[in-house]
C-alpha positions in Angstrom: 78.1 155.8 -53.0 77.3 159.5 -53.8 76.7 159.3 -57.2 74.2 156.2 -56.7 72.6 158.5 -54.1 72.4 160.7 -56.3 71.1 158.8 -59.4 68.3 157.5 -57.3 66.9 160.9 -56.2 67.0 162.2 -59.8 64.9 158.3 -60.7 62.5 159.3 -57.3 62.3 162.6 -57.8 61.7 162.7 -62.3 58.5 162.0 -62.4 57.4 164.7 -59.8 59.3 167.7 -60.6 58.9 170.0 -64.0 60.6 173.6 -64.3 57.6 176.3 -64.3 59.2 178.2 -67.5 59.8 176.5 -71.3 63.3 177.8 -71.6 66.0 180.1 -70.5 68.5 182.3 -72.5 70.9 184.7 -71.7 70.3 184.0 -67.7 66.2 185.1 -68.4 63.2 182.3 -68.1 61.1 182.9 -70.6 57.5 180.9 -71.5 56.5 180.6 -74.9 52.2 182.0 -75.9 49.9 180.7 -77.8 50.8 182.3 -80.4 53.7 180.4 -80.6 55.4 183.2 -81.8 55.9 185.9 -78.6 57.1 184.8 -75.0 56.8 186.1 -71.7 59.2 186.8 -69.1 58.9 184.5 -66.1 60.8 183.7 -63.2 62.9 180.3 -62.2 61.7 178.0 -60.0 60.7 174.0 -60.2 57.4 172.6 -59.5 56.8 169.9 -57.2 53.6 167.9 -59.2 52.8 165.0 -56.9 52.6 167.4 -53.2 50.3 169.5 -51.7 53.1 172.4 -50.5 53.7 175.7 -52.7 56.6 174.6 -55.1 60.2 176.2 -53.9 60.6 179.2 -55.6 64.5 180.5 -56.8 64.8 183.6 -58.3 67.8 184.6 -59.0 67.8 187.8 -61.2 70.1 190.2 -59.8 72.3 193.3 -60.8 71.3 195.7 -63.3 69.3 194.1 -66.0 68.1 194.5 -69.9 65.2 192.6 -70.9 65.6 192.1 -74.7 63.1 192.7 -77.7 63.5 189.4 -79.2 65.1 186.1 -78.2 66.6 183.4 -80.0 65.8 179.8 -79.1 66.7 176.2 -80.6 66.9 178.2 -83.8 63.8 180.3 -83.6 63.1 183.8 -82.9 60.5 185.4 -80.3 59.3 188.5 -79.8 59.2 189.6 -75.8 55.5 190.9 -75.1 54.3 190.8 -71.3 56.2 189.9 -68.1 54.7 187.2 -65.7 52.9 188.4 -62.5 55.8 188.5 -59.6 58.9 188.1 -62.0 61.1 190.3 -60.0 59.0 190.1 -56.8 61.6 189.5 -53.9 64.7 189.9 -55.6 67.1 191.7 -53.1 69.8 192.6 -55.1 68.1 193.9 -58.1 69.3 197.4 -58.8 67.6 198.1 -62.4 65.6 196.8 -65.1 65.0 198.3 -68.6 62.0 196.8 -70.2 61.8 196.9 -74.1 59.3 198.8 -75.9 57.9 195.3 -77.5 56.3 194.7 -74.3 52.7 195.4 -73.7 51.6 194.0 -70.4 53.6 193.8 -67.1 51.6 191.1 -64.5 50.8 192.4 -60.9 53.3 192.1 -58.2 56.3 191.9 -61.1 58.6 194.3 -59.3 57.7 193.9 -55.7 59.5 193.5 -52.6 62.6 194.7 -54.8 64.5 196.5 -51.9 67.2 197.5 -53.9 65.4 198.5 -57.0 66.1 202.4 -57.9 65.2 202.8 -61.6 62.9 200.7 -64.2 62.5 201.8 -67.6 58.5 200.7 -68.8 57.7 200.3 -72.4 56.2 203.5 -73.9 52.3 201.0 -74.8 51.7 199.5 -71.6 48.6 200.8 -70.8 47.9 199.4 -67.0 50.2 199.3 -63.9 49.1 196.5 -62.2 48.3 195.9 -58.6 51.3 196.3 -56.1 53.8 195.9 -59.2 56.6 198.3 -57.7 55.1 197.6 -53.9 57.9 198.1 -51.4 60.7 198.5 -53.7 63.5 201.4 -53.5 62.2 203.4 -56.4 62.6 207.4 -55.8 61.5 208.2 -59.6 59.4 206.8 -62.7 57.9 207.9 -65.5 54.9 206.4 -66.5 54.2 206.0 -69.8 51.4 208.3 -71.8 49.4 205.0 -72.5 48.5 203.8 -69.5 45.2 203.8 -68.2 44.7 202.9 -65.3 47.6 202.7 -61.6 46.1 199.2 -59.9 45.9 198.6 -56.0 49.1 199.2 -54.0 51.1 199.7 -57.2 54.0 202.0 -55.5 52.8 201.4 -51.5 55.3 202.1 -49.4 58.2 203.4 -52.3 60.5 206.0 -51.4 59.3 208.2 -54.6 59.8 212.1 -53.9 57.7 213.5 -57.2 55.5 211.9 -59.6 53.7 212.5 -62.6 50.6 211.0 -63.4 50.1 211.4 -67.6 47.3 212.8 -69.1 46.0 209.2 -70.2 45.4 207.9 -66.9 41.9 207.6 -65.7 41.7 205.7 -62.4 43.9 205.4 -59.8 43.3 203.0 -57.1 42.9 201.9 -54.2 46.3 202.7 -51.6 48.0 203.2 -55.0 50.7 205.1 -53.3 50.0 204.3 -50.0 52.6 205.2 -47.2 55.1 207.3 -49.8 56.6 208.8 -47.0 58.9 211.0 -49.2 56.3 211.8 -51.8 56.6 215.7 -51.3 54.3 216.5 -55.1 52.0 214.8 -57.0 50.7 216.3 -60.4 47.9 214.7 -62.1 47.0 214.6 -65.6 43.6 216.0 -66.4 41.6 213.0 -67.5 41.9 211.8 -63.7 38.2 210.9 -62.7 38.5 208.4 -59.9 41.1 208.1 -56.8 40.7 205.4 -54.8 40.5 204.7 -51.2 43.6 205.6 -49.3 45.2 206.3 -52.5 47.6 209.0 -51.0 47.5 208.0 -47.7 50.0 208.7 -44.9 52.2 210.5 -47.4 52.8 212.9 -44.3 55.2 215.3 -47.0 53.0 215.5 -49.7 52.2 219.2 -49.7 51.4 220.3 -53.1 48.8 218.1 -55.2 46.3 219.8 -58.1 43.1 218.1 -58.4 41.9 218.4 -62.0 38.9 219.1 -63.4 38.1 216.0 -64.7 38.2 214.2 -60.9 34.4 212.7 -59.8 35.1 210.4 -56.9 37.2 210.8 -54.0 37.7 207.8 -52.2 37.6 207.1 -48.5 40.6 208.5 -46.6 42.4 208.9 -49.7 44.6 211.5 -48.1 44.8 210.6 -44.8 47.5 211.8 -43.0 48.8 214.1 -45.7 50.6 217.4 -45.4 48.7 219.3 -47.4 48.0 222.9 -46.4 45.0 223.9 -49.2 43.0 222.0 -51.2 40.2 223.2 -53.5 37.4 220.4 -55.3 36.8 220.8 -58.8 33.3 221.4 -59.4 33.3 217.9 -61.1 33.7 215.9 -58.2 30.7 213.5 -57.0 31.1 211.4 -54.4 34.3 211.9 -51.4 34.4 209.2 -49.1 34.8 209.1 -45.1 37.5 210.7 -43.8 39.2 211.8 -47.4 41.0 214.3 -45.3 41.6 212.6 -42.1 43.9 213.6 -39.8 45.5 216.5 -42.5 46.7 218.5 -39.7 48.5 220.9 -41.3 45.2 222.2 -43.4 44.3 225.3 -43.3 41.9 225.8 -46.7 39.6 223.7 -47.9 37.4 224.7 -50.6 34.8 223.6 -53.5 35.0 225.2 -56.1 31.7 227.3 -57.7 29.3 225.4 -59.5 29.8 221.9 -58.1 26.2 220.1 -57.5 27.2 217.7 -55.2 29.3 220.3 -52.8 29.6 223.9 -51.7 32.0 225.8 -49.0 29.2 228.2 -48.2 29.5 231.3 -46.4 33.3 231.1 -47.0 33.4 228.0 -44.1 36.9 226.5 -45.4 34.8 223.0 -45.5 32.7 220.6 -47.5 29.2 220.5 -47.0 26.7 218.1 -49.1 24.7 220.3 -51.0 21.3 218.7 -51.0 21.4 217.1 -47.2 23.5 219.7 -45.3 25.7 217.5 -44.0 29.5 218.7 -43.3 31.8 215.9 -45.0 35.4 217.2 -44.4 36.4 219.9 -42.4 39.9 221.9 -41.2 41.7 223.3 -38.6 39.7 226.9 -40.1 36.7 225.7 -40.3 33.6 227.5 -39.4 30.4 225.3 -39.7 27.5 227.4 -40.8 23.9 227.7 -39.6 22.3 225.6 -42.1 24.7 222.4 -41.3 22.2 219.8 -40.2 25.0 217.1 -39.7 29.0 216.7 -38.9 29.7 213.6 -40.9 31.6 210.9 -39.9 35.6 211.6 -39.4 34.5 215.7 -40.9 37.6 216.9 -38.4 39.3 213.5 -37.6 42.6 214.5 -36.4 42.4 218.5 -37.1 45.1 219.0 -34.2 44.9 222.8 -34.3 41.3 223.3 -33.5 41.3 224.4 -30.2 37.3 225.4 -30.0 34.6 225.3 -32.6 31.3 226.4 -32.5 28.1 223.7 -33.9 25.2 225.8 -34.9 21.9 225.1 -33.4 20.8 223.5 -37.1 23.1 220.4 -36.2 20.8 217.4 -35.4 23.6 214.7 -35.4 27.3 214.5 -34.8 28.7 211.7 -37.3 30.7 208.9 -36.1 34.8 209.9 -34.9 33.7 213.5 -36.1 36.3 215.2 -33.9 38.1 212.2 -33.4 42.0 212.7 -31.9 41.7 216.7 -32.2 43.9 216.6 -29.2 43.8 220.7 -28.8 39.8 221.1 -28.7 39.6 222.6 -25.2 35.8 223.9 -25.7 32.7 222.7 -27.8 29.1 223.4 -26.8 26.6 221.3 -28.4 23.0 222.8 -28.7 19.8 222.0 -28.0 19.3 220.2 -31.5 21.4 217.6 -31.2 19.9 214.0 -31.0 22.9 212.0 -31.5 26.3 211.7 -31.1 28.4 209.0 -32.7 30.8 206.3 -32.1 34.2 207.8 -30.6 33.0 211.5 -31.5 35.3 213.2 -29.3 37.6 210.4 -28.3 41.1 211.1 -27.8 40.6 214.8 -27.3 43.0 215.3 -24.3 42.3 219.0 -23.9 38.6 218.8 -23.5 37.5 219.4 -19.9 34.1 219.7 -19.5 31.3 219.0 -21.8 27.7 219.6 -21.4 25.3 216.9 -23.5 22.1 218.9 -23.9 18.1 217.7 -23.0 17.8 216.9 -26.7 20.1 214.0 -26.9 18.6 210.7 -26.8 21.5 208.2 -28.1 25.3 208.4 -27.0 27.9 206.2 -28.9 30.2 203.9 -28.3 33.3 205.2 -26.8 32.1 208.8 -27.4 34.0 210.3 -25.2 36.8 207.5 -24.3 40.0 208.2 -22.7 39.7 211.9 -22.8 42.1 212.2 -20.3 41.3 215.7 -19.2 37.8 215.6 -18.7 36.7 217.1 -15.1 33.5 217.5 -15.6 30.1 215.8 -17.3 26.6 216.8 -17.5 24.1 213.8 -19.1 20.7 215.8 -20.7 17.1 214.7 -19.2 16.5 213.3 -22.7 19.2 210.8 -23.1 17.2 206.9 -23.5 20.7 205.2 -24.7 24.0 205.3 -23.9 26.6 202.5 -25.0 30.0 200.4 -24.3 32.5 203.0 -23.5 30.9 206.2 -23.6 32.8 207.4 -20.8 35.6 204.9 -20.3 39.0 206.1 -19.5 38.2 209.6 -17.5 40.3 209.2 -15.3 40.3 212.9 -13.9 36.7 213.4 -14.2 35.6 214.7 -10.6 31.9 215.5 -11.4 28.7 214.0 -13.2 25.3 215.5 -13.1 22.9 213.4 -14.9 19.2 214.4 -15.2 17.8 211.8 -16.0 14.8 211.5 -14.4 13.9 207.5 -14.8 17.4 205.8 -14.9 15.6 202.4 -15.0 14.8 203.2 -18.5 18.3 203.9 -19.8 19.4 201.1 -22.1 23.1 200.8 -21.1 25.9 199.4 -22.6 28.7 197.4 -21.2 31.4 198.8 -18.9 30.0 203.0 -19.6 32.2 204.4 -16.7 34.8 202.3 -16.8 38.5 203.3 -15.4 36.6 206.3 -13.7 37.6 206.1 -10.4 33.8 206.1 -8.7 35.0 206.6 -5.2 36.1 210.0 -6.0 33.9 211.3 -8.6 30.8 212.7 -7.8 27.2 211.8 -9.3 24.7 214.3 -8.8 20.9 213.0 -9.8 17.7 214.5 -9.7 15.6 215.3 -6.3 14.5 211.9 -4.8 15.9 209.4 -7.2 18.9 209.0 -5.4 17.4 205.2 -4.6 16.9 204.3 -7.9 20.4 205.4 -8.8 21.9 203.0 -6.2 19.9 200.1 -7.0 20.6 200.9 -10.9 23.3 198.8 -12.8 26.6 200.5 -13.2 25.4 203.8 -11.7 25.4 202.1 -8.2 28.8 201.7 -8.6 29.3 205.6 -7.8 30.1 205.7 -4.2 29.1 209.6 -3.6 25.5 210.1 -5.1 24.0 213.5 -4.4 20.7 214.6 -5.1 21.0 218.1 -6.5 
C-alpha cells in the first residue's frame, strides 16, 4: 500500500516539480552557462511549476567547504566561474568556504545569514562584492581582493569583523556597507576611495581609528552614526557630506577640514564643518565653537554630542536646522539671539538638562516637537514675533512651572495639534501681555492653562 502511495505521488507530482540546478557533483549543485563550457555554483532546492507559493528551498551545504576550479560531468569538463545570488544564504552550520581563483563573479546575498561562517577565501579577479553578500554571517576577518571595485549595500551588516582593509582598487562603497559592525574597532581605506555611502559605518560604536583619503568626494548621510571616533579631519577633496554624517559621535572631540577644500572650511579653528559658500554649520562636536559668520546650524550639526553642556549661537545665525541639538542630553544652557527666525523639527528634543530657554522677538516659526520631552524644562519664554508654532512643540514638559508668551494677537498664531501636551496646565503658569488675558482664555489650547496672568 505504501509503495502504491508512493508511485502515485511521484505520477501526481512529475509533471509539476523540476530541480532548480542542471546537475550536482561532489555534494555541489552546479548550473551549466551559455557558454556551455563554464558553470555556476547554485544551491539545491525543487521548483514547484504549476503553484503560486515560493518553491521549498533545501540547502544543505554544511562544514568546511572547497569550491573546485573545474568539474567533471557525464564525461565533460567545466570550468567554475560565478556563484549564484544566495548560494550559501542561511546555511547554519557552514564554517568555511574557499572559492577558487577561476571564479569571477559572486551573486548578492551568496554568503548571508551564515551564522557560523568564520573564514571565506575570495578569488584574487572578483572585482564587486555584492549587496548583503556576507550580511549577518560570523566573519571576524577578510581580505578583499585588489580587484574589486566596488563593496554593494549591506555587504558585511551586522558581521563581527574587528579590522578591515579596504584595497586600493575600491572606489565606492555603499550604502550600510558595514552597518552595525559592532566590533569593528579600525578601518583603513585604500586611496582611490571617492564615495561612502549612507550609513556606511554606522553604529560601529568601537570604531575609533579610520583615515579618510584624499581621493574621498561624497560623504553620505549618517555614514558614521554612532561611531567612536575621537578626530576626524576631511580631505580637501570632499564634496558633498550628507545629514547627520556624524550623528550622535559622542566621543568627538576634533573635527576638521582640511586647507584648501572648496566646498568646506573649519574656520577660526571651530572643530566643525561649515559650508563654504552658504555659511551653514553641517556637522559639529562636543568642541565645537560656532563662529560669527555661521548663518545656519544644519540639520542633525550636533545630534547626539552628549558632552556639550552649553554652546554659544552667534548673532549671524538666522535658522536652527532640523534635530540640530537633538538628544545632547547635557546642554544645560543655550541662548538664541535676536536673529533667529526658525527653529526646526525636534531641535532641542531630548535634551534632559535644559531648563529654561528663551525664544527671542525674532522667531516667527517653531517646529514640530522642538522642544519635546525635555524633561527638565522649568521655564519658557515665547517671542512677540512668533506667527507658527506646530504639533508637539512643547509636549512632554512635564516640570515646566512657567510660560511667558508675548504674543500680542494670539488669535493669529497658527497652531498645531496637541502644542502643550503632557504639561500639567493646572500648575504651570501662563503669563500674557496687559489686557489680553480674554483672548488667551477664549483661544484654543491656551485656554487650557488654568492660571493666566497678565504680566
Amino acid at each position: 500500500m505504501k509503495l502504491y502511495l508512493k508511485l502515485l505521488l511521484i505520477m501526481v507530482l512529475a509533471p509539476q516539480v523540476a530541480l532548480a540546478f542542471d546537475f550536482k557533483e561532489g555534494g555541489l549543485c552546479y548550473n551549466i552557462n551559455h557558454d556551455k563550457k563554464t558553470v555556476t555554483l547554485t544551491y539545491e532546492h525543487l521548483i514547484l511549476q504549476a503553484l503560486d507559493a515560493p518553491p521549498p528551498t533545501e540547502k544543505g551545504y554544511v562544514g568546511n567547504i572547497v569550491i573546485p576550479e573545474k568539474v567533471k560531468h557525464n564525461g565533460k569538463t567545466y570550468k567554475v566561474t560565478a556563484i549564484d545570488r544566495e548560494t550559501f544564504m542561511g546555511n547554519r552550520d557552514l564554517k568555511s568556504v574557499i572559492v577558487p581563483k577561476s571564479v569571477k563573479t559572486i551573486g548578492n546575498g551568496a554568503f548571508a545569514q551564515c551564522y557560523s561562517l568564520k573564514n571565506v577565501v575570495l578569488p584574487p579577479d572578483l572585482t564587486e562584492i555584492g549587496n548583503y553578500m556576507f550580511a549577518e554571517s560570523n566573519l571576524t576577518e577578510i581580505t578583499i581582493p585588489e580587484k574589486v571595485k566596488s563593496i554593494g549595500q549591506s555587504a558585511f551588516s551586522n558581521c563581527p569583523l574587528k579590522s578591515i582593509v579596504i584595497p586600493n582598487s575600491v572606489k565606492n562603497i555603499s550604502k550600510s556597507a558595514f552597518s552595525a559592525c559592532r566590533w569593528l574597532e579600525k578601518v583603513t581605506l585604500g586611496n582611490s576611495v571617492q564615495t561612502i555611502g549612507e550609513a556606511a559605518f554606522s553604529i560601529c560604536p568601537k570604531l575609533k581609528d579610520i583615515n579618510l583619503p584624499a581621493s574621498l568626494q561624497e560623504i553620505g548621510a549618517q555614514a558614521f552614526y554612532e561611531g567612536g571616533m575621537e578626530s576626524v579631519t576631511i580631505p580637501a577633496t570632499t564634496k558633498s557630506i550628507g545629514d547627520g554624517a556624524f550623528k550622535y559621535c559622542n566621543k568627538l572631540t576634533t573635527l576638521l577640514v582640511e586647507n584648501g577644500n572648496k566646498t568646506y572650511d573649519s574656520r577660526n579653528n571651530c572643530n566643525a564643518v561649515i559650508e563654504t559658500v552658504t555659511g551653514t554649520l553641517v556637522a559639529g562636536c562636543n568642541n565645537s565653537v560656532i563662529p560669527e559668520s555661521v548663518t545656519k546650524i544644519g540639520d542633525e550639526a550636533f545630534y547626539g554630542c552628549k558632552n556639550i553642556y552649553n554652546i554659544d549661537i552667534p548673532s549671524s545665525v538666522t535658522e536652527i536646522g532640523n534635530q540640530a541639538f537633538f538628544y545632547c542630553t547635557n546642554l544645560r544652557d543655550i541662548e538664541l539671539p535676536n536673529s533667529v527666525t526658525s527653529i526646526g523639527e525636534r531641535a532641542f528634543c531630548g535634551c534632559d538638562s535644559l531648563e529654561t530657554v528663551t525664544i527671542p522677538n525674532s522667531v516667527k516659526h517653531i517646529g514640530y516637537g522642538t522642544f519635546l520631552h525635555d524633561k527638565k524644562m522649568k521655564a519658557v519664554t515665547i517671542g512677540s514675533g512668533v506667527i507658527s508654532i506646530s504639533e508637539w512643540a512643547f509636549k512632554g514638559l512635564n516640570n515646566l512651572q512657567s510660560i511667558i508668551c508675548d504674543i500680542e494677537d494670539v488669535t493669529s498664531v497658527k497652531l498645531g495639534k496637541n502644542v502643550f501636551d503632557e504639561i500639567d496646565k493646572s500648575k504651570c503658569t501662563l503669563y500674557v501681555p496687559k489686557g489680553t488675558t480674554d483672548t488667551y482664555m477664549s483661544s484654543p489650547q491656551w485656554k487650557e492653562f488654568t492660571r493666566i496672568i497678565e504680566r
